[in-house]
Structure formats: C-alpha cells, structure tokens
MARVEX-924781 format. One record per residue (C-alpha): residue number from 1; x, y, z; residue in one letter. Coordinates in steps of 0.05 Angstrom, whole numbers, plus 5000, padded with zeros to 4 digits. Layout:
<sites>
  zakol     x     y     z  vexkol
    NUM     X     Y     Z       A
...
</sites>
This chain:
<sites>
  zakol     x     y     z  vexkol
      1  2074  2728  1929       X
      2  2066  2746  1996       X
      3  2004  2766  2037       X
      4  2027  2833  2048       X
      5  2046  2851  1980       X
      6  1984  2819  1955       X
      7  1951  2882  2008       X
      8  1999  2933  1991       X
      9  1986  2913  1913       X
     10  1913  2920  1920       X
     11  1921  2980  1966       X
     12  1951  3026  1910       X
     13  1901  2989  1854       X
     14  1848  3018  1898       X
     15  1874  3091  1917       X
     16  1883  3092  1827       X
     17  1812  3072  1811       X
     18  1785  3127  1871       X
     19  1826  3182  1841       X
     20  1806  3170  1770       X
     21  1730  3163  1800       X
     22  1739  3238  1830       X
     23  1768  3259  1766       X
     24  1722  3225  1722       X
     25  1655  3256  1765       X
     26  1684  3324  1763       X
     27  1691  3328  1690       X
     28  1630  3295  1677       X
     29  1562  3341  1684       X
     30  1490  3297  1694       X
     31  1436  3321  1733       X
     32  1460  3300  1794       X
     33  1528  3345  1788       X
     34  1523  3405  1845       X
     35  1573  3454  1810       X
     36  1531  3509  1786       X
     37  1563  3568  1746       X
     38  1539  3641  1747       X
     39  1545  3685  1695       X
     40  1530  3748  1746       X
     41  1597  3794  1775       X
     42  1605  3844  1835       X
     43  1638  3847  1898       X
     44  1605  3853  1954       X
     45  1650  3859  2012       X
     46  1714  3886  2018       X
     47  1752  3893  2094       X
     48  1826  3924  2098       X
     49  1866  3886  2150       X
     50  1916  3917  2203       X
     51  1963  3979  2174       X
     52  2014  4007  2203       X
     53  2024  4074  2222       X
     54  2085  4115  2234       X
     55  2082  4181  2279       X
     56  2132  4231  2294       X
     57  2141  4243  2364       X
     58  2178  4301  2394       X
     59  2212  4288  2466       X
     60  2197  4340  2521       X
     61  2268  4336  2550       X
     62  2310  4340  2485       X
     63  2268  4365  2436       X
     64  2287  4302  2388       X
     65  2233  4274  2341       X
     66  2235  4201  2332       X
     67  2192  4161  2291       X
     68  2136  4111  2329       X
     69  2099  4053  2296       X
     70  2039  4024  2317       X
     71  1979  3995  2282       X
     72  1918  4008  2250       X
     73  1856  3958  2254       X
     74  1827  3964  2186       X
     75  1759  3934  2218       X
     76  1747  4000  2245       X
     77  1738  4036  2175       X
     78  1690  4012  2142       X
     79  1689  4008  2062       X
     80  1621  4037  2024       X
     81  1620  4001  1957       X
     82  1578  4044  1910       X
     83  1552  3983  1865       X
     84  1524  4038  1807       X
     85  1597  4073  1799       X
     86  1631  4011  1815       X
     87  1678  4047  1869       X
     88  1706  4023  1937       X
     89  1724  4079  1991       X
     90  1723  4087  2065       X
     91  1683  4158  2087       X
     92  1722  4153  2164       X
     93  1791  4179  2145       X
     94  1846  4142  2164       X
     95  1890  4173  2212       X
     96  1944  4207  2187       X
     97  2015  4175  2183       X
     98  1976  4106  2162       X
     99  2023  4068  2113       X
    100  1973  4042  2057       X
    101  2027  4015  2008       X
    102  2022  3946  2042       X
    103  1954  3931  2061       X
    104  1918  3862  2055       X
    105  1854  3857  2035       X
    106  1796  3815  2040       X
    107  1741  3809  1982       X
    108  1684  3776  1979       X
    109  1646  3773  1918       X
    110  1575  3741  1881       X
    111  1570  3673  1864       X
    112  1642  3658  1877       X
    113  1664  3700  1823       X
    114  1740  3704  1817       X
    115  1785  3774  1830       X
    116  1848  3799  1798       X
    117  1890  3855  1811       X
    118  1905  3904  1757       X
    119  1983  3932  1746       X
    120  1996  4001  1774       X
    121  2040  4013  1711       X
    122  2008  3967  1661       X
    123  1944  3936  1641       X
    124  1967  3863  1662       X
    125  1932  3827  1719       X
    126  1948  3782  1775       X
    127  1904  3742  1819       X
    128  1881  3777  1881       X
    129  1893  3730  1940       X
    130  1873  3745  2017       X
    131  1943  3736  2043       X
    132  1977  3786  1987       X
    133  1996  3854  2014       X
    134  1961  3908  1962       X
    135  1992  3975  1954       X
    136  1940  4031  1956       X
    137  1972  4092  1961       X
    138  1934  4119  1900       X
    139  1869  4089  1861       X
    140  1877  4018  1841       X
    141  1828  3975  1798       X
    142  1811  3899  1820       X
    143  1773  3863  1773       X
    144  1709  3805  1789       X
    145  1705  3756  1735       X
    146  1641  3717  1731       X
    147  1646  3642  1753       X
    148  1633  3617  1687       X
    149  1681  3651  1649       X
    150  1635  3699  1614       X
    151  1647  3766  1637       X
    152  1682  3810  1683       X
    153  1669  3882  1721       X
    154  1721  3935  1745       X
    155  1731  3970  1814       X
    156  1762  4026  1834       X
    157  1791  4015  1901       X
    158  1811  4083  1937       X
    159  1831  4096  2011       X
    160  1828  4174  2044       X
    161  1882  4186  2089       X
    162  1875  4251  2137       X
    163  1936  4298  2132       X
    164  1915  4343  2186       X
    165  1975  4319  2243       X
    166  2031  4362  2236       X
    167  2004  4428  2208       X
    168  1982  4493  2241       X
    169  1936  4542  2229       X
    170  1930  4608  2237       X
    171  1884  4667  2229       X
    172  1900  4741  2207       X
    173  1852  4799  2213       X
    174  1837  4823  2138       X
    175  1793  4875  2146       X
    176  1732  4899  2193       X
    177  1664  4922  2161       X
    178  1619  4970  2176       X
    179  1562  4921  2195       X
    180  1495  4937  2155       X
    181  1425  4920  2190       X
    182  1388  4867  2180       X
    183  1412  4811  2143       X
    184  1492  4798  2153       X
    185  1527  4757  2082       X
    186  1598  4731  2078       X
    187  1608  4724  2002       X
    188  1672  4677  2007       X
    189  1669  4648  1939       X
    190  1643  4676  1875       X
    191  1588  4616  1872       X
    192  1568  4612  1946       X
    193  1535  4656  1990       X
    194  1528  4653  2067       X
    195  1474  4679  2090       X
    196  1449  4697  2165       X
    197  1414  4646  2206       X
    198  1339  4696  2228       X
    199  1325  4681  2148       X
    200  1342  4611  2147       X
    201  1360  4613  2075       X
    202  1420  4588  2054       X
    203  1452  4589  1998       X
    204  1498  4546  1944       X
    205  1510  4554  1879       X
    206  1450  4600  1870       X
    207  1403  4549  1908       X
    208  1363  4553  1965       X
    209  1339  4525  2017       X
    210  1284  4540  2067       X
    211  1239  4510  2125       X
    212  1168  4517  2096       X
    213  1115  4546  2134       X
    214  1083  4476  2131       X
    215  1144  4453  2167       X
    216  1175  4419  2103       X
    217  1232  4430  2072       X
    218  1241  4476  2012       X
    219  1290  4486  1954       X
    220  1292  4547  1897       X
    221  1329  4542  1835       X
    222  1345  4618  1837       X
    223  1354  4678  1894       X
    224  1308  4720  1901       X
    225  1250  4669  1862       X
    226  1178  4659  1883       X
    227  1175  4581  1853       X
    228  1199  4531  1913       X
    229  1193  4460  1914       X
    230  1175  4412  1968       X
    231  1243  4367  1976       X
    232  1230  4293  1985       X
    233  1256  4267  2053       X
    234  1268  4191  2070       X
    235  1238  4209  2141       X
    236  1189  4246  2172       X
    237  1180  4325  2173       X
    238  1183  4329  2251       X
    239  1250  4313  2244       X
    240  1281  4373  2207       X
    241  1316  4434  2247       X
    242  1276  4483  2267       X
    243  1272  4548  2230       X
    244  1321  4596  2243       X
    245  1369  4553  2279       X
    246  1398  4512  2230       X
    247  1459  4515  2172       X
    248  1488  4482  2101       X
    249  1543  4461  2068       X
    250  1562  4433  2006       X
    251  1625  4401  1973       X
    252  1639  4357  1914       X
    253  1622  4286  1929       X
    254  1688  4242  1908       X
    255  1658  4169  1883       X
    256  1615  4199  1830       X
    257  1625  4257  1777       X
    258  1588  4320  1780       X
    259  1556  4308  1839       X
    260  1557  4345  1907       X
    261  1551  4321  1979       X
    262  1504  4370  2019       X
    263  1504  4365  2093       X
    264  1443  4411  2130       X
    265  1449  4414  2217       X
    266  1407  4446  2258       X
    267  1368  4454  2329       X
    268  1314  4398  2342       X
    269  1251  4422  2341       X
    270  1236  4377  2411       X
    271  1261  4417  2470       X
    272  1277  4338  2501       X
    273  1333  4324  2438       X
    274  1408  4344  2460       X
    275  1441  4327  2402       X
    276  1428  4368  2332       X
    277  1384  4343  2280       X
    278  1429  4312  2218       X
    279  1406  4302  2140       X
    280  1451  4294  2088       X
    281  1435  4295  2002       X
    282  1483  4267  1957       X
    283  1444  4314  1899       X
    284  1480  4305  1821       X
    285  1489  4376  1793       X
    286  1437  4376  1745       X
    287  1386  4363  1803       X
    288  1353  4313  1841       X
    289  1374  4268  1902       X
    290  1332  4247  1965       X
    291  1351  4279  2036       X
    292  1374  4217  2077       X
    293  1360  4230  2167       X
    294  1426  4223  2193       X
    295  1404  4192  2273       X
    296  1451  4189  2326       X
    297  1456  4122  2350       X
    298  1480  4089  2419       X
    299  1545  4073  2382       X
    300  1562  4136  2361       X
    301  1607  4173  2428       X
    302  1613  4230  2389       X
    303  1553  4268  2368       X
    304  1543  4330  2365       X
    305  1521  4364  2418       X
    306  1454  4425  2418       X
    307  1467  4497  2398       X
    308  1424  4547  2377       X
    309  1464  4568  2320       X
    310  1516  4538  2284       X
    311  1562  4557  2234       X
    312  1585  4501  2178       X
    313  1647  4505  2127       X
    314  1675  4445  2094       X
    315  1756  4454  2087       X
    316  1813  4409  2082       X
    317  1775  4344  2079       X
    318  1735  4356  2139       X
    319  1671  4386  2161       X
    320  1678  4447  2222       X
    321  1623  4469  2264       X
    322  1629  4526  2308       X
    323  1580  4526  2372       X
    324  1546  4578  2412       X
    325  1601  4579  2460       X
    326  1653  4585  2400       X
    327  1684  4521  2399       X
    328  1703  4486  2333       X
    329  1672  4416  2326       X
    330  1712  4377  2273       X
    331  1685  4312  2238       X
    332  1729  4268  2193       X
    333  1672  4227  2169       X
    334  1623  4273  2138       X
    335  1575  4284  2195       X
    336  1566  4222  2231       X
    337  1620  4234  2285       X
    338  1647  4299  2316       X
    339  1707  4315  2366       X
    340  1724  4384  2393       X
    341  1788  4408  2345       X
    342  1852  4424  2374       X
    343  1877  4450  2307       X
    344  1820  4493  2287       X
    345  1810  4542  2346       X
    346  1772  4617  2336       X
    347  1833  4674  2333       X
    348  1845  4689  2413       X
    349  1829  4766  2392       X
    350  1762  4760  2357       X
    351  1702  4807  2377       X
    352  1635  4797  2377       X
    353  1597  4744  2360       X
    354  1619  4692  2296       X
    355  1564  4699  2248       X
    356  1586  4662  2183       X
    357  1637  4604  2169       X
    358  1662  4596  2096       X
    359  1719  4566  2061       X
    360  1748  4584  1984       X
    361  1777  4555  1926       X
    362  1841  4573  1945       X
    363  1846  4543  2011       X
    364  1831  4596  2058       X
    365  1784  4599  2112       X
    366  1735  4658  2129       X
    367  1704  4687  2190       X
    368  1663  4743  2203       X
    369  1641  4775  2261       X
    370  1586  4814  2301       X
    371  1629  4870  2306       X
    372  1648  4873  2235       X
    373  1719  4831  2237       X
    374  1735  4788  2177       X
    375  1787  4741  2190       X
    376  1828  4702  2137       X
    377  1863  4635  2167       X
    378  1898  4587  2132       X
    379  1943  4511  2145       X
    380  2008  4529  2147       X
</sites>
C-alpha cells in the first residue's frame, strides 16, 4: 500500500472517530455539558421589515391615476408587546396604501424558545422563520414554545393601517342655538358630555375630572357629586395643565377588553413651556389605572404646539385638536406626535368661536360655536 493511501486511509478513519465524538458529547449530559434548557416562554421583540406601499396618483395634465410603489421601513413603527394580554401591535399607524399581506418578521424570544405560526384557516402550525414573508392583513397568532419542550404561549400579532388618504370630509350646518349663559355643553353622545373649558370639568361616561385646588388632579364617579378622589400620577403635580385651559378624551383601548384609553392636554402651568402638557390613562372600565406624563422629547418634530384652549375628539382612528387660531392638529399615534391636517379643516363659513369638539357612535363629527352654530361633518 502506498504512502498516500496509507494518509488518505487514516485521513477519513480520523474525520469518522471526530464526528461520532461530536455526536457522542451532544447526546451525552455530565456536568460539564453547557446546553441548558428553560422551561420559561415569551417573546420579547418583534421588528416588521420593509413593506410596500402602493399609492394612487392622479396626473395634473391628464387627469389619469396610476398606481406608485414605494417602500415602507418597518423600523420606523415600533411594536408594543403587552406581555399581560399577550398581544403585539404598533400605536404609529401605518400609512395608508401599506401592503401587509407579505411582511417579514423578526422575533426574538426568552431563553431561545422556539416560534410557530398558526394557520389563518386552521389550527395547524408552521415554523416561523426570519426570512418567511407573514401575511397580516387581519390578527394572526404565533406561538413561543419553551426550549425544553414543556410548554408553549400564544400571541396575537395585529398591525393598524390608516385609511385616511383618499377620503373627504365635509361639514353641514345642522342647526344654530340660542346660546344660554354661563356654562356652554355639546351632548354628542348619549354617554358623554362636553363640557366648557372656565369649569374645567370634563366629562365621560358620567366621570369627572377636575384640577384640585391643591393643584392635583381629581376624578368623581358621578355629576354633580361632592366625593372626589385624588388620582395617582407617575409624575409630579407641577406638571399637570393648568386649570381652565385644558381638555379630555376617551376611546376604547384595542389590546385589552373593557378598557379605555384616556388622553387629557392642556396649557403648562410655566409661562417658559411652548409645547402643551401631555398625560395619558389606560383606565379598565370598572376603575383604576395610573396617569402616565407624556414629555416631549428632542426626537419628537412634531409636538404640539401652546394654546390656551383646546378642543379634543377622537374619530376615525385618530386624535384632532383644534387650536386657538382654529387649526386642526391631527395625531395618528395617540398623542405623542401631531401634524397640522389637511383633511380635517373647520367649515370655511363658521362663526364665532369653536367651543366644543365631539364625535358619535355613528361616525359623525360635531362642532359647536360661540355664536350658536352646530355643525355635523362627516368622511365621505
């Protein structure tokens, strides 16, 4: 037998015993083995990748709409994982026109624990994998398994697209009032009342709230009731609006059941603050919840800006704000940003001075007026 062979013979003979070493020390567990299983499950990270987004575009010179595609960096919307309802969702909107069928995802998760995708027609499962394009157009559930096998935990993985681009809306004079003295209400809904900024009471669903004359804030179970309640705050009092210059509003709060997201904005109490004072309650209807300071940071481009009084309604997914100069503020992501609407301008016609804000059940925005003029506007 040659030399060579003799090498090339031992060669292989070597490369066998290594792999059956690797194999062997894998399967074998001593106290010297690294590999440590964990029987805990969650994810704890969860980043969308670029989307696409398709516009309609409508030429100047022909009056043709075509159809334009560009991209969406998913970086840019961050996903809140609520670790106590086990739900995924972005609060920033994505813009409208963004297609979320084919979206890749990236997970990360505790203790290496292992993710599968459920069916959208079935209860089978197929393992999630970073370079797989996910379809969420509508609620899907990804499931964590624990990395030793013994258990597993659901998410629900939802993503809010805006649907504002390509709508109008208009206003239409319903009435106009014979305006009372003193106190000025809008009752828009049958469970929520609007109420004039001089008290600085406002109402929702028969509960108030009020700037103590300690400064702190207040909240009454009833209208109309003597017994109010100090409401615990995550910052300091100096940091609430100021009385008489500040407004509410409330809407269901989507990642958990019976529970409502109240937003309260109002003039800083420091004549050197240019931007309004921001706190926000995520309060479960039977009671309770913390109020949460909302700052503006040197990140955020677009806050929003001093008024004396401003005027709050939640409708169509979005939060407006009308300042003293009657301009609509709009924010997508439930307070944290605003940008001056194009869509949701004041009627051209209105009198006097804007003096509440409220939307209905049935989709319709309200505005009343100084001068008695209750408009009704609508998306069309």
């Amino acid at each position: 037998m040659h030399k060579q062979d003799k090498m090339k013979r031992f060669s292989q003979w070597l490369c066998c015993l290594m792999t059956a070493l690797v194999v062997c020390t894998s399967c074998l567990k001593d106290e010297n083995d690294d590999t440590v299983y964990y029987s805990d499950m969650a994810i704890t990270g969860f980043t969308l990748g670029s989307m696409n987004r398709y516009t309609h575009v409508t030429s100047s010179s022909t009056g043709k709409d075509s159809l334009v595609k560009t991209t969406v960096s998913g970086l840019s919307y961050k996903m809140t994982i609520d670790q106590l309802q086990a739900k995924i969702y972005n609060t920033k909107m994505l813009p409208v026109g963004t297609d979320v069928s084919r979206v890749v995802c990236t997970i990360s998760t505790l203790n290496n624990g292992v993710v599968a995708l459920q069916s959208m027609t079935s209860d089978s499962l197929r393992w999630h994998s970073a370079t797989d394009s996910v379809d969420l157009s509508q609620p899907r559930v990804f499931r964590v398994f624990a990395s030793d096998g013994s258990g597993y935990r659901d998410y629900t993985v939802s993503l809010n697209v805006s649907s504002d681009q390509g709508v109008s809306f208009g206003w239409d004079l319903a009435q106009t009032l014979e305006m009372p003295t003193g106190d000025v209400r809008l009752e828009a809904s049958g469970d929520s009342v609007v109420m004039s900024h001089d008290s600085g009471v406002f109402t929702f669903g028969g509960t108030q709230y009020a700037i103590g004359l300690d400064d702190g804030l207040l909240k009454s179970r009833a209208v109309g009731t003597t017994e109010w309640g100090t409401e615990p705050l995550d910052e300091a009092d100096s940091l609430l609006p100021a009385r008489g210059g500040m407004a509410m509003v409330s809407w269901p709060y989507m990642p958990a059941d019976n529970t409502n997201y109240i937003l309260m904005v109002g003039q800083p109490r420091q004549d050197d603050v240019q931007t309004m004072r921001l706190w926000r309650k995520i309060a479960p209807i039977e009671g309770g919840g913390q109020w949460v300071f909302m700052p503006f940071d040197d990140l955020n481009h677009y806050p929003l800006k001093r008024m004396q009084r401003p005027l709050l309604a939640y409708y169509s997914g979005s939060v407006l704000c009308i300042d003293d100069e009657a301009n609509v503020w709009q924010s997508r992501d439930q307070g944290i940003s605003w940008r001056k609407s194009s869509t949701y301008k004041l009627p051209a016609t209105f009198s006097g001075t804007p003096l509440s804000l409220a939307a209905d059940s049935k989709g319709r925005l309200w505005l009343l007026t100084s001068e008695g003029q209750l408009w009704q506007g609508a998306l069309k």
